[in-house]
PAVEX-783984 format. One line per 10 residues: number of its first residue (from 1); their letters; for each residue x, y, z of C-alpha. Coordinates in pm, 1 decimal. Layout:
# residues N
NUM = a = X/Y/Z; ... .
# end
This chain:
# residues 332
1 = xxxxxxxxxx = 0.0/0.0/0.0; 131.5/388.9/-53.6; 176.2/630.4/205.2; 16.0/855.5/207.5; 339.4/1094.0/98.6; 368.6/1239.7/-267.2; 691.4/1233.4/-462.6; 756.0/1430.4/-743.0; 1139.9/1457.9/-917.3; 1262.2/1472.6/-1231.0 .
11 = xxxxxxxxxx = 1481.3/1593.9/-1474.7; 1533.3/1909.5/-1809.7; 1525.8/1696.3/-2118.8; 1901.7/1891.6/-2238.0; 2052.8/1585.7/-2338.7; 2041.9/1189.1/-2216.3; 2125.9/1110.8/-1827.8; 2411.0/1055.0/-1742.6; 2640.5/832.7/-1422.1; 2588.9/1173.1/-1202.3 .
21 = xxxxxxxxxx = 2198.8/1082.1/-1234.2; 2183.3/701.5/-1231.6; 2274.3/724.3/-827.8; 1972.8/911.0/-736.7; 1773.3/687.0/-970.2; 1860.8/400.8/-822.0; 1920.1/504.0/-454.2; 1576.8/710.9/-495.0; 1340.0/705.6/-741.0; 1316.2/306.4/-813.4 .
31 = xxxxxxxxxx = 1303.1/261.4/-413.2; 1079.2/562.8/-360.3; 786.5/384.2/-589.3; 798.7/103.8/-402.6; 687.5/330.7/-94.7; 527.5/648.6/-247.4; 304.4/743.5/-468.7; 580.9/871.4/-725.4; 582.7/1146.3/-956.3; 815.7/1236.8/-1278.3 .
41 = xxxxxxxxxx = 825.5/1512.4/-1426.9; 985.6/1639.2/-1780.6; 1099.6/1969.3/-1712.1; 1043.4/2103.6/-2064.1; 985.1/2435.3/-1948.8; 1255.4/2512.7/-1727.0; 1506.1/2355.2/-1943.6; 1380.2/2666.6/-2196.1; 1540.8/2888.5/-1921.3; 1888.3/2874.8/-2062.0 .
51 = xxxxxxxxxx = 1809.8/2710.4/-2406.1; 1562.0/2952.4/-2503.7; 1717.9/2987.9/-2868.9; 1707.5/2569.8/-2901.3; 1357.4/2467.9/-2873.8; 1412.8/2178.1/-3077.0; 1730.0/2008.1/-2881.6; 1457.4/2006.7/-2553.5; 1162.0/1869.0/-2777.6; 1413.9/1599.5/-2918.9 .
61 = xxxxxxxxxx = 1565.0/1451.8/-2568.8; 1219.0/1408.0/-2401.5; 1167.2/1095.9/-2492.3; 1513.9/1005.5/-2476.3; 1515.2/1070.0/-2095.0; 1194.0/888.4/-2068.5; 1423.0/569.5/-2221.1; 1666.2/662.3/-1951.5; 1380.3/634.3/-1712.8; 1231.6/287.3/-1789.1 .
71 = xxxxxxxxxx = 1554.0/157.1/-1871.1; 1687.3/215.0/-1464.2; 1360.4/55.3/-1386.7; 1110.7/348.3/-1290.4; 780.0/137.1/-1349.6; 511.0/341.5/-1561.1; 303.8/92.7/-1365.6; 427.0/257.5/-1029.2; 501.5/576.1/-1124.2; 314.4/827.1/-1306.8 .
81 = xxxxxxxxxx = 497.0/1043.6/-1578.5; 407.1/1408.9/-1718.8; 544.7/1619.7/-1924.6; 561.1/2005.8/-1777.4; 433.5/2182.3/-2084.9; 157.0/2004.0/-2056.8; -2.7/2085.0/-1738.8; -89.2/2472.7/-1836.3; -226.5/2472.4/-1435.3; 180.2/2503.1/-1332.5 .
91 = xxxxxxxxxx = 187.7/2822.0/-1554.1; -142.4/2977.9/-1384.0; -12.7/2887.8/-1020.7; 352.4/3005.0/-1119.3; 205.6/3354.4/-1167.0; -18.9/3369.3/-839.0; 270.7/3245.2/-664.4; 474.5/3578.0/-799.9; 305.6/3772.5/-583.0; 395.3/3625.3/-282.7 .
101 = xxxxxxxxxx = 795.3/3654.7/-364.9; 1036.7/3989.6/-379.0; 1277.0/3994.8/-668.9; 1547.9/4045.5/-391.0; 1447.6/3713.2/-195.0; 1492.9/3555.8/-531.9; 1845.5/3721.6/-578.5; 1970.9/3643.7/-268.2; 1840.7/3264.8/-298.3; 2216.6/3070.6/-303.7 .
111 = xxxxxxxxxx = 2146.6/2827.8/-558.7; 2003.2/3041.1/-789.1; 2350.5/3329.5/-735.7; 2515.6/3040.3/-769.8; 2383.2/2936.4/-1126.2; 2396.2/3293.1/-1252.2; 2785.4/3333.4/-1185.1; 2832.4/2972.0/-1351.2; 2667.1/3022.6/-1634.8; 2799.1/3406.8/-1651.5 .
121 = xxxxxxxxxx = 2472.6/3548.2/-1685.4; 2460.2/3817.7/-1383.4; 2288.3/4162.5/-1537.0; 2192.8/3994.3/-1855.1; 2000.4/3718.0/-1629.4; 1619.7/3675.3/-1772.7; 1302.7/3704.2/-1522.8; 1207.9/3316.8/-1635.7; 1590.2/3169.5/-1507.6; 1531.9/3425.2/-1209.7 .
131 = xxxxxxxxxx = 1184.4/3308.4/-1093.1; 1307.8/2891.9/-1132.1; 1236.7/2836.0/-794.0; 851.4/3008.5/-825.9; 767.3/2781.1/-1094.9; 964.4/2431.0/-939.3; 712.5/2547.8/-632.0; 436.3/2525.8/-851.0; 577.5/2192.3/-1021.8; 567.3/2044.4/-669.0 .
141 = xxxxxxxxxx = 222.2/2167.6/-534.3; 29.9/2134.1/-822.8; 7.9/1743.5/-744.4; 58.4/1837.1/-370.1; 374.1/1698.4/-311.3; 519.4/1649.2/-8.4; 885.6/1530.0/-90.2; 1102.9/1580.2/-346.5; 1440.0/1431.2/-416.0; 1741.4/1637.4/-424.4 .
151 = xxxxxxxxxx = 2099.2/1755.0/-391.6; 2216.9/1959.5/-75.9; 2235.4/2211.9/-354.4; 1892.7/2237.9/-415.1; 1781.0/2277.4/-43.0; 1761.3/2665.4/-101.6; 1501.9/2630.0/-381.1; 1314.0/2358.1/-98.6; 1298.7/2612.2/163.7; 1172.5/2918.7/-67.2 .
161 = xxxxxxxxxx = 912.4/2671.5/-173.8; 768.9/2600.2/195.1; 807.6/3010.8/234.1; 580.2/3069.9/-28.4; 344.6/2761.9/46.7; 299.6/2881.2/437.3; 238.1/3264.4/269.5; -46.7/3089.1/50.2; -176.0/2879.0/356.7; -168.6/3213.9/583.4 .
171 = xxxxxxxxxx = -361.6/3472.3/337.9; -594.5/3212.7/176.6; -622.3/2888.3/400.4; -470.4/2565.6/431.8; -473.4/2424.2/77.6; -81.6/2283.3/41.2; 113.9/2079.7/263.6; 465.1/2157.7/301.5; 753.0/2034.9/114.7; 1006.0/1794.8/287.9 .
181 = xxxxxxxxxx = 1368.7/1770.1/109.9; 1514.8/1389.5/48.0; 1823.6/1373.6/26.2; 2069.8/1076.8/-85.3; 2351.9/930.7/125.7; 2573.2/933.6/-179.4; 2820.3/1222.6/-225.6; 2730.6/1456.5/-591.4; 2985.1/1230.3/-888.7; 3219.1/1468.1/-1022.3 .
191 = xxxxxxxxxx = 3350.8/1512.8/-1393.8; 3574.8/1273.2/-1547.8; 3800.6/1597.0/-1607.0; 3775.9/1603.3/-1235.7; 3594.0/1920.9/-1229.5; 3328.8/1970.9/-924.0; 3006.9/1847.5/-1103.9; 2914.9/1584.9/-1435.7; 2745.0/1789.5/-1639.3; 2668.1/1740.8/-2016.7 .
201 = xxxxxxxxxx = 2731.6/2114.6/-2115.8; 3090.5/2080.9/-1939.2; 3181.8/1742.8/-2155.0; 3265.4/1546.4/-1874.2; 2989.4/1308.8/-1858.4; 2929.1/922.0/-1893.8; 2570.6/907.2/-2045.3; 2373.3/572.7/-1968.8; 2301.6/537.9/-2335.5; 2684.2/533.0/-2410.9 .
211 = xxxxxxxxxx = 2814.7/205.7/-2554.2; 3059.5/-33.9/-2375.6; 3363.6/79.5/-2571.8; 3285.7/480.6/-2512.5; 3236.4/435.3/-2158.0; 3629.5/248.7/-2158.4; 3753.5/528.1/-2360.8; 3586.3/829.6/-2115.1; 3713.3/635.1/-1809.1; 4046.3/600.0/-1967.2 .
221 = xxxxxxxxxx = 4090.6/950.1/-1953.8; 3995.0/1031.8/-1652.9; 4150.8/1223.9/-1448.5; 4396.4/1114.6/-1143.9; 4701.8/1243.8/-1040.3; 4929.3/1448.4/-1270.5; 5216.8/1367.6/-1034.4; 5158.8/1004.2/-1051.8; 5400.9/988.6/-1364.1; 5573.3/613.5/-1329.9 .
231 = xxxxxxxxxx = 5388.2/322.9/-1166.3; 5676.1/344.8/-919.9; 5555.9/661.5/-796.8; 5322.9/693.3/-497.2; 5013.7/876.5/-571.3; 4740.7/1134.6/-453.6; 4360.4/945.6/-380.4; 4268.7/1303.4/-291.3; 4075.1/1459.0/-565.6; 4133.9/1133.2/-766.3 .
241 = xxxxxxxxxx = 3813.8/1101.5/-1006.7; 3889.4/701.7/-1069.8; 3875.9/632.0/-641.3; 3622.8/874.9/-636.9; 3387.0/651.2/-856.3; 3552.6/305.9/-723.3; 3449.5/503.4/-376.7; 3042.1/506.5/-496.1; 3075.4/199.1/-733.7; 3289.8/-66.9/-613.0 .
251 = xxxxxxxxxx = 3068.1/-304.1/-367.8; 3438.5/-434.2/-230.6; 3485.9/-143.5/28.5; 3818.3/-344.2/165.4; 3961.7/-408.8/-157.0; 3926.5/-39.8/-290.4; 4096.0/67.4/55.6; 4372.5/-151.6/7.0; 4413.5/2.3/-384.9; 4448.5/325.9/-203.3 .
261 = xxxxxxxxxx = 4714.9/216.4/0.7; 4901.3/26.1/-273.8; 4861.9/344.2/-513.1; 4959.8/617.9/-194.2; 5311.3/411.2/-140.4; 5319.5/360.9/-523.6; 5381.5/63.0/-716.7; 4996.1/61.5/-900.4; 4883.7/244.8/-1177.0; 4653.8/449.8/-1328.4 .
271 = xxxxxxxxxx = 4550.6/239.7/-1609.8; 4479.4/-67.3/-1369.6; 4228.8/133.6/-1132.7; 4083.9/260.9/-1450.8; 4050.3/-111.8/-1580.1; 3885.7/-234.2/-1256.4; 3611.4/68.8/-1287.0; 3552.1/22.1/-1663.5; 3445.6/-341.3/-1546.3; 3240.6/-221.1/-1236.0 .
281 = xxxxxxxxxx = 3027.1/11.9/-1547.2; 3021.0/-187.8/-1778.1; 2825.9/-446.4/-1539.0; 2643.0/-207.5/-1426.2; 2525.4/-17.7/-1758.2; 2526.5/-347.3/-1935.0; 2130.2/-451.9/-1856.3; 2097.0/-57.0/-1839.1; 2161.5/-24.4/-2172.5; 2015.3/-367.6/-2277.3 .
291 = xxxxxxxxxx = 1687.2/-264.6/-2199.0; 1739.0/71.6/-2315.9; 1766.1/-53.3/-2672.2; 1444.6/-312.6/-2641.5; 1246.8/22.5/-2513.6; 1387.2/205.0/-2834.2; 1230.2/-29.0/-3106.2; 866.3/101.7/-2983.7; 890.2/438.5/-2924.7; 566.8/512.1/-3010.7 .
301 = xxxxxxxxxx = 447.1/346.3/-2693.3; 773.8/546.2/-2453.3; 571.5/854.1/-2623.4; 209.0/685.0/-2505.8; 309.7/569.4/-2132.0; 428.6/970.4/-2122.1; 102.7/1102.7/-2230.7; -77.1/876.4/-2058.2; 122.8/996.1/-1727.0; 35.7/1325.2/-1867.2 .
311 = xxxxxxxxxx = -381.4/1285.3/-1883.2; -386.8/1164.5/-1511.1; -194.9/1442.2/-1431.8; -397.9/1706.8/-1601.4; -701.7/1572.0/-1439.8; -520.8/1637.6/-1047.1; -392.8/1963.4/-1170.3; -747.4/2091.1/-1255.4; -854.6/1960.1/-929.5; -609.8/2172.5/-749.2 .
321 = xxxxxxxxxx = -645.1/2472.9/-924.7; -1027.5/2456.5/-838.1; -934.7/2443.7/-469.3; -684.4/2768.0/-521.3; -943.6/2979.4/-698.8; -1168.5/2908.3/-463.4; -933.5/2995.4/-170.1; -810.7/3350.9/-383.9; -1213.3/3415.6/-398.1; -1117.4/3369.4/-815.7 .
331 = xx = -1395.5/3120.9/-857.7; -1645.7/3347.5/-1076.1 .
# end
């Protein structure tokens, strides 16, 4: 039986998923169904936010996440998925949620300062990448979630969520619960160039759709220790991408520890750690990517279990904007 908890997560169709997802999928979203009554969203909409000028690379990798998602083994059966441009109700809500937000409580939100600087926007930011957290508010309470998978560096946008949802409960009455943050055990994956975060835009990812002999080839680069010249020489596990992933990968916790010691005093190399974790993802991505391809030879019925996902949705999103214009007196 569900609890009595919602769930909703999911992901901006930019590109495939990659490694730096699959944890949370598996830690969270194929455990959560089990216990929730799950969620998914395709975040079509806020992926316009910085790819406003290429509408057709977010239209083309929706249903290529949604193989990513059946392939981990997210159940349509368990789970319900929904596309975000197709629940107009999140737009509506979005904008009566404005008015309960300054501009300056969005500016000072960390994670979105934090984006802007990345991503070098600062005074040419636009009002839409601004108001992200608004809108993921509405994402969330339109099906009246209650918790939401996420990083630590999304527990910013959390917390201006349950700001604006105990506003909205204060001047109109108690229509939303609040939203409770879930977040995994495992630490965030980091490039294979070693920088801070996998992200497709940086080039540093390992996609789940990759084939066996590009995954070898990414890993193979990957970055270790430049002073780790000659197998001879002992080496850094510090900021080591290969024990980093052997770290979250490798079931053998006592074997990995004693690679760490071998490769600190020296005499192991680079290419045999990288050897042992192109095995450990290749096992792993194998049946990933096995049932990836079986999904692919019907997409016309990935496209229908979306839609589908979508049509229940729509119907629990009119429901709860009939509650909300009743509670804003908007119900003429």
């Amino acid at each position: 039986m569900l609890h009595k908890d919602i769930v909703l997560t999911g992901d901006r169709p930019t590109g495939p998923l990659h490694l730096g997802h699959l944890v949370g999928l598996l830690q969270q979203r194929v455990v959560l169904q089990n216990v929730y009554k799950q969620y998914v969203m395709i975040a079509d909409i806020q992926a316009l936010t910085d790819n406003v000028e290429n509408p057709e690379k977010i239209r083309s990798n929706v249903l290529e996440v949604m193989l990513d998602y059946v392939a981990v083994g997210i159940d349509p059966a368990k789970t319900t998925f929904f596309i975000q441009s197709m629940i107009p109700e999140i737009a509506e809500l979005t904008v009566l949620y404005l008015n309960l937000v300054t501009v300056n409580r969005l500016r000072r939100n960390p994670t979105v300062k934090t984006e802007i600087q990345q991503k070098g926007y600062e005074e040419t930011v636009t009002a839409g990448f601004l108001m992200y957290p608004i809108s993921q508010t509405a994402d969330i309470t339109i099906v009246k979630g209650t918790k939401v998978p996420v990083g630590d560096d999304q527990l910013p946008v959390i917390e201006q969520g349950n700001e604006i949802v105990r506003s909205f409960n204060r001047i109109y009455g108690p229509v939303f619960p609040e939203i409770q943050a879930l977040l995994s055990s495992t630490p965030r994956l980091p490039g294979t160039d070693g920088k801070a975060k996998m992200s497709k835009s940086m080039g540093n990812a390992i996609f789940l759709s990759d084939s066996a002999n590009v995954v070898a080839q990414k890993v193979m680069s990957m970055y270790t220790d430049p002073g780790h010249i000659h197998v001879a020489d002992p080496g850094t596990v510090e900021g080591n991408v290969v024990f980093m992933y052997l770290d979250i990968f490798d079931p053998n916790k006592d074997e990995v520890t004693q690679l760490k010691e071998h490769y600190q005093r020296g005499g192991l190399g680079d290419v045999t750690i990288k050897r042992r974790l192109i095995t450990l993802l290749d096992g792993l991505l194998s049946p990933i990517r096995k049932k990836r391809l079986e999904y692919a030879q019907d997409m016309a019925h990935v496209k229908q279990i979306l839609l589908a996902g979508t049509q229940s949705v729509q119907e629990v999103a009119a429901h709860t904007m009939r509650e909300v214009r009743v509670s804003m007196k908007l119900d003429y």
